[in-house]
MARKEMI-121143 format. One record per atom (N, C-alpha, C): z, x, y; residue number from 0. Coordinates in steps of 0.1 Angstrom, whole numbers, plus 5000, padded with zeros to 4 digits. Atoms other than C-alpha are relative to their C-alpha. Last residue first. Layout:
REC   pz   px   py seq
REC    Z    X    Y NUM
...
END
This chain:
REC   pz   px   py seq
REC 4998 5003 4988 125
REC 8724 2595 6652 125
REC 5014 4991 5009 125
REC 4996 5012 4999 124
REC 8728 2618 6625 124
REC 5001 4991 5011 124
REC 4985 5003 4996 123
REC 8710 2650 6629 123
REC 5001 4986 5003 123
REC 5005 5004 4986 122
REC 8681 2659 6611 122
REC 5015 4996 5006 122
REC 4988 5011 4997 121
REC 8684 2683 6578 121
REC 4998 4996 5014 121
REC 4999 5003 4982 120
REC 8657 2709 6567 120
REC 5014 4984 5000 120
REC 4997 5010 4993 119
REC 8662 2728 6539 119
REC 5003 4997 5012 119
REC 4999 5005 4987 118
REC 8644 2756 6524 118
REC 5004 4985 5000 118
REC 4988 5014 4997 117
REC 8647 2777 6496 117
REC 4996 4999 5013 117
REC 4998 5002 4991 116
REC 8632 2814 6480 116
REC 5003 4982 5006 116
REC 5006 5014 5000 115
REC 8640 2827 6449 115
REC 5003 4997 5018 115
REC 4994 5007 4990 114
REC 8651 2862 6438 114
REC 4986 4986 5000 114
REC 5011 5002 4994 113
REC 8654 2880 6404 113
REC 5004 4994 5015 113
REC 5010 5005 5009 112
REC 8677 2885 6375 112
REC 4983 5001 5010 112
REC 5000 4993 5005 111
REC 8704 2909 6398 111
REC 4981 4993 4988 111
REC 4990 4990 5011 110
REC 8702 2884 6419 110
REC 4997 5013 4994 110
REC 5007 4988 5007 109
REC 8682 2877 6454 109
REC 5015 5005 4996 109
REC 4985 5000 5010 108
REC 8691 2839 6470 108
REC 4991 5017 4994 108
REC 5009 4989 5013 107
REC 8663 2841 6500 107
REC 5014 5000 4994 107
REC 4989 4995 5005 106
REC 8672 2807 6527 106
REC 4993 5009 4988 106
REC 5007 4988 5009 105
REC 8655 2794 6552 105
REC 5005 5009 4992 105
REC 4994 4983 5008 104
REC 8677 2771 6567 104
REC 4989 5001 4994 104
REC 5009 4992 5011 103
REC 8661 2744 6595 103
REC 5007 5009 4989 103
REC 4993 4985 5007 102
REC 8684 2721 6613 102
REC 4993 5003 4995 102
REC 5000 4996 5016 101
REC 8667 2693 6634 101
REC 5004 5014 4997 101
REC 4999 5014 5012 100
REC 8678 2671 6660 100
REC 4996 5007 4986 100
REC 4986 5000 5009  99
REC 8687 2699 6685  99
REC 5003 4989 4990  99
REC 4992 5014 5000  98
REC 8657 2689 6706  98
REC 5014 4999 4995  98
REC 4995 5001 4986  97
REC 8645 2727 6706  97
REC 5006 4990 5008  97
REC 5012 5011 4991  96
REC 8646 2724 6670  96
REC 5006 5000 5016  96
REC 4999 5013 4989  95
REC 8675 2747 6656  95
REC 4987 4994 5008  95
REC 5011 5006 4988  94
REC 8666 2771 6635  94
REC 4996 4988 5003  94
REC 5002 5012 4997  93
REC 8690 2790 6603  93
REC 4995 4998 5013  93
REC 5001 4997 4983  92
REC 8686 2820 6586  92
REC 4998 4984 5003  92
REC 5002 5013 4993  91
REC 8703 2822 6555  91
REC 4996 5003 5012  91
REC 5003 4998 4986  90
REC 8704 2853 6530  90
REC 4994 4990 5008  90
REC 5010 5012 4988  89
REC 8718 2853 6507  89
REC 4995 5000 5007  89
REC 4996 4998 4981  88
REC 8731 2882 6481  88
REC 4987 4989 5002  88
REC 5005 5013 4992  87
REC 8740 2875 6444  87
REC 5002 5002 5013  87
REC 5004 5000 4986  86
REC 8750 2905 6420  86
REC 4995 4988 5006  86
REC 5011 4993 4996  85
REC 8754 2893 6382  85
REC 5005 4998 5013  85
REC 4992 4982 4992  84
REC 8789 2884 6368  84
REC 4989 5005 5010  84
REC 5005 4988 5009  83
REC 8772 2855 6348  83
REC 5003 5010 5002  83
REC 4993 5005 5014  82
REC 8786 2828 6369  82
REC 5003 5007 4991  82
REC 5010 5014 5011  81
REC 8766 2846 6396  81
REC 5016 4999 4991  81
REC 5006 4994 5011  80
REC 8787 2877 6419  80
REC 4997 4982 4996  80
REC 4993 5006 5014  79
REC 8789 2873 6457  79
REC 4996 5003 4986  79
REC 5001 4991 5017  78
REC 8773 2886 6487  78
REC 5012 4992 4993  78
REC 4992 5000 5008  77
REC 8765 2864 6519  77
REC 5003 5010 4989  77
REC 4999 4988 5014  76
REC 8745 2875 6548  76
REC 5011 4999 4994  76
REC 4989 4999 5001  75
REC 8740 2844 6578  75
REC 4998 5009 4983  75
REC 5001 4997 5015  74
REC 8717 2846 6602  74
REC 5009 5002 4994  74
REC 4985 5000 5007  73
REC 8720 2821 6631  73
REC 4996 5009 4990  73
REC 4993 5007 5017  72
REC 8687 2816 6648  72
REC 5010 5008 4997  72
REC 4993 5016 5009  71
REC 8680 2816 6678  71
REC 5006 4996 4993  71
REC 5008 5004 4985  70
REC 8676 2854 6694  70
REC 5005 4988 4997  70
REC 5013 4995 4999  69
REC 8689 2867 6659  69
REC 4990 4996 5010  69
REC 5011 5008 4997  68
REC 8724 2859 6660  68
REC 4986 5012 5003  68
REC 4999 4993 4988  67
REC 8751 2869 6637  67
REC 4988 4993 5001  67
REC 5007 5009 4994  66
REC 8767 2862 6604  66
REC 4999 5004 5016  66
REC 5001 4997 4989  65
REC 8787 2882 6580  65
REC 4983 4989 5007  65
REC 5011 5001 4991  64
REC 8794 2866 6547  64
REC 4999 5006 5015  64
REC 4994 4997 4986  63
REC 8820 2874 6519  63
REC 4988 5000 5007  63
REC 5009 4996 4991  62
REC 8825 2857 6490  62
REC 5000 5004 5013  62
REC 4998 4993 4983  61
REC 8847 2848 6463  61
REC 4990 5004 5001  61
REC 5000 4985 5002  60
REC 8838 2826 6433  60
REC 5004 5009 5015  60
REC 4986 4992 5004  59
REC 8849 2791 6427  59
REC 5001 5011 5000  59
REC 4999 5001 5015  58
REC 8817 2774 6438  58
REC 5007 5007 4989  58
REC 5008 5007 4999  57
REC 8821 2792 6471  57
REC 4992 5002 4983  57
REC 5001 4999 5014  56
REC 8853 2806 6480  56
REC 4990 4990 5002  56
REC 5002 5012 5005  55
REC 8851 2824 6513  55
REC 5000 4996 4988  55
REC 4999 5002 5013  54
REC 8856 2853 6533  54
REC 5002 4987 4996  54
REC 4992 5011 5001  53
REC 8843 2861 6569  53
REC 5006 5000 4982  53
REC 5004 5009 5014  52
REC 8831 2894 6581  52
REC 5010 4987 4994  52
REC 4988 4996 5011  51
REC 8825 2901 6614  51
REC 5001 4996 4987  51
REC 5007 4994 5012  50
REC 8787 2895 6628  50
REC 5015 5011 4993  50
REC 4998 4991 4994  49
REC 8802 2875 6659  49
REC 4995 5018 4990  49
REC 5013 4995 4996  48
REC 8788 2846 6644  48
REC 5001 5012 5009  48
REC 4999 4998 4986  47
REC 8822 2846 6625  47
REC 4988 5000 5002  47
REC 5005 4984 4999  46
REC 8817 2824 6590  46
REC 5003 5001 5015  46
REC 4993 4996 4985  45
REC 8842 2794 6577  45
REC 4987 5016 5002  45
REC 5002 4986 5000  44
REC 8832 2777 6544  44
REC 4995 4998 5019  44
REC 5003 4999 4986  43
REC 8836 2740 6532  43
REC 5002 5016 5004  43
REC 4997 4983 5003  42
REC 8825 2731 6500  42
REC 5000 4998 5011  42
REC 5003 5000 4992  41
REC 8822 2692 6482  41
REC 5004 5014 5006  41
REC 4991 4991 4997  40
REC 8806 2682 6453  40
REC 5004 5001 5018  40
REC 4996 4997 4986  39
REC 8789 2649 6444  39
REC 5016 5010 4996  39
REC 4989 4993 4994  38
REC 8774 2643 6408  38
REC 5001 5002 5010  38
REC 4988 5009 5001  37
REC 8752 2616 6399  37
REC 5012 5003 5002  37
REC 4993 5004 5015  36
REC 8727 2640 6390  36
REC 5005 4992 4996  36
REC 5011 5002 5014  35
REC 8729 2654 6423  35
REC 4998 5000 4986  35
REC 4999 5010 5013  34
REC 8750 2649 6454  34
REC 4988 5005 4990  34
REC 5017 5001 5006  33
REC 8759 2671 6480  33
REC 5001 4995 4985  33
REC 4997 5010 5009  32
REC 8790 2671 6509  32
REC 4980 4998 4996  32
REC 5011 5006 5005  31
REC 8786 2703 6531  31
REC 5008 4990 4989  31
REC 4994 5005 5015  30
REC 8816 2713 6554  30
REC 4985 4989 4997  30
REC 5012 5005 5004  29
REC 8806 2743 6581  29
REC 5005 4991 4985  29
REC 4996 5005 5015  28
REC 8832 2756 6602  28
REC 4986 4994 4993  28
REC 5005 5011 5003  27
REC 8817 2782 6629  27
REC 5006 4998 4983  27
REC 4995 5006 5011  26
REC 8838 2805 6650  26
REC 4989 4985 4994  26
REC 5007 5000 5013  25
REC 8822 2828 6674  25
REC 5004 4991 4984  25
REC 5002 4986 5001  24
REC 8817 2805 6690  24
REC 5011 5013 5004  24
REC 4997 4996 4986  23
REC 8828 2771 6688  23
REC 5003 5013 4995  23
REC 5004 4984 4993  22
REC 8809 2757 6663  22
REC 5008 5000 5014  22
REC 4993 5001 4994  21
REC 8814 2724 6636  21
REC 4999 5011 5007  21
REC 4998 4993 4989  20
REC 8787 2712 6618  20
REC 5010 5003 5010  20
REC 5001 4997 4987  19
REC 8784 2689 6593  19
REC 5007 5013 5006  19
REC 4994 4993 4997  18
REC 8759 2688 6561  18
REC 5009 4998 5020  18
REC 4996 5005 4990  17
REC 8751 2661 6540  17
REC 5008 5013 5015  17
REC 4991 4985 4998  16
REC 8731 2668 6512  16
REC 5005 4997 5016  16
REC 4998 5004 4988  15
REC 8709 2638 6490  15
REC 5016 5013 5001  15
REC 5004 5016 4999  14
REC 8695 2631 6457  14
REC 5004 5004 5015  14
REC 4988 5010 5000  13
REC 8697 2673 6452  13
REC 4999 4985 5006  13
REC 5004 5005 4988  12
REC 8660 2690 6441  12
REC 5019 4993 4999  12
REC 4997 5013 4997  11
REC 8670 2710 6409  11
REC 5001 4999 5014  11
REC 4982 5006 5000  10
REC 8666 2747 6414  10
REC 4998 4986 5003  10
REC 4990 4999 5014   9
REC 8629 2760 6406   9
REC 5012 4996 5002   9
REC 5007 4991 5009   8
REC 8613 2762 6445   8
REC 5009 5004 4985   8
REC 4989 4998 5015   7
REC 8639 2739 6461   7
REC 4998 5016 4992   7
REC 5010 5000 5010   6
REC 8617 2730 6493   6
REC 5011 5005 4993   6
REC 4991 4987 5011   5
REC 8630 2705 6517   5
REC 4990 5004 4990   5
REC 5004 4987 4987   4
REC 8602 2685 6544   4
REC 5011 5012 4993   4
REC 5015 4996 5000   3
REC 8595 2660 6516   3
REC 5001 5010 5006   3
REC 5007 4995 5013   2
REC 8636 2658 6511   2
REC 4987 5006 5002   2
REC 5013 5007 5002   1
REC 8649 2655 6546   1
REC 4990 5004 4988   1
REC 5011 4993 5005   0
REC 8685 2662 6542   0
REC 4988 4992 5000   0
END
């Protein structure tokens, strides 16, 4: 994760987010390791980019994502319920640098309370 170039807007900033990549289409694994606080979790989650639907546990809750391409980018449509029971849909679009060194997500969380919007960028390891 490139902090300065991540934006959070209200959600704790994390010390550091590691995400890798695994794709062979339509099948993408995706296992993030993220630290903050002093805490490190870790989540790995399976979506089709074939815009079927995948299912997933994420942060102990079920979910289901469809994912598909948008010319470049990846978008990926989660729903799930909050902690609190409330509604929770995602919506990720992700944009590859034409170098393929940097990952972009753009990301809209929209609850039931409200929505918020997110960005992280990530560079690839060399």
């Amino acid at each position: 994760m490139v902090r300065d170039r991540s934006e959070f807007h209200g959600f704790p900033m994390p010390d550091l987010v590691v995400r890798v990549v695994d794709h062979h289409d339509p099948i993408l694994n995706l296992h993030t390791v993220q630290t903050a606080s002093g805490k490190t979790s870790m989540a790995d989650v399976s979506y089709m980019t074939d815009g079927s639907s995948a299912t997933n546990t994420i942060r102990g809750r079920d979910a289901q994502s469809k994912a598909f391409w948008d010319g470049r980018d990846l978008v990926i449509r989660t729903t799930m319920k909050t902690a609190k029971g409330d509604n929770e849909v995602i919506e990720d679009r992700w944009q590859l640098s034409a170098d393929g060194a940097t990952l972009t997500t753009i990301s809209h969380v929209e609850t039931d309370r409200g929505g918020a919007d997110l960005k992280l960028v990530c560079v690839k390891d060399k």
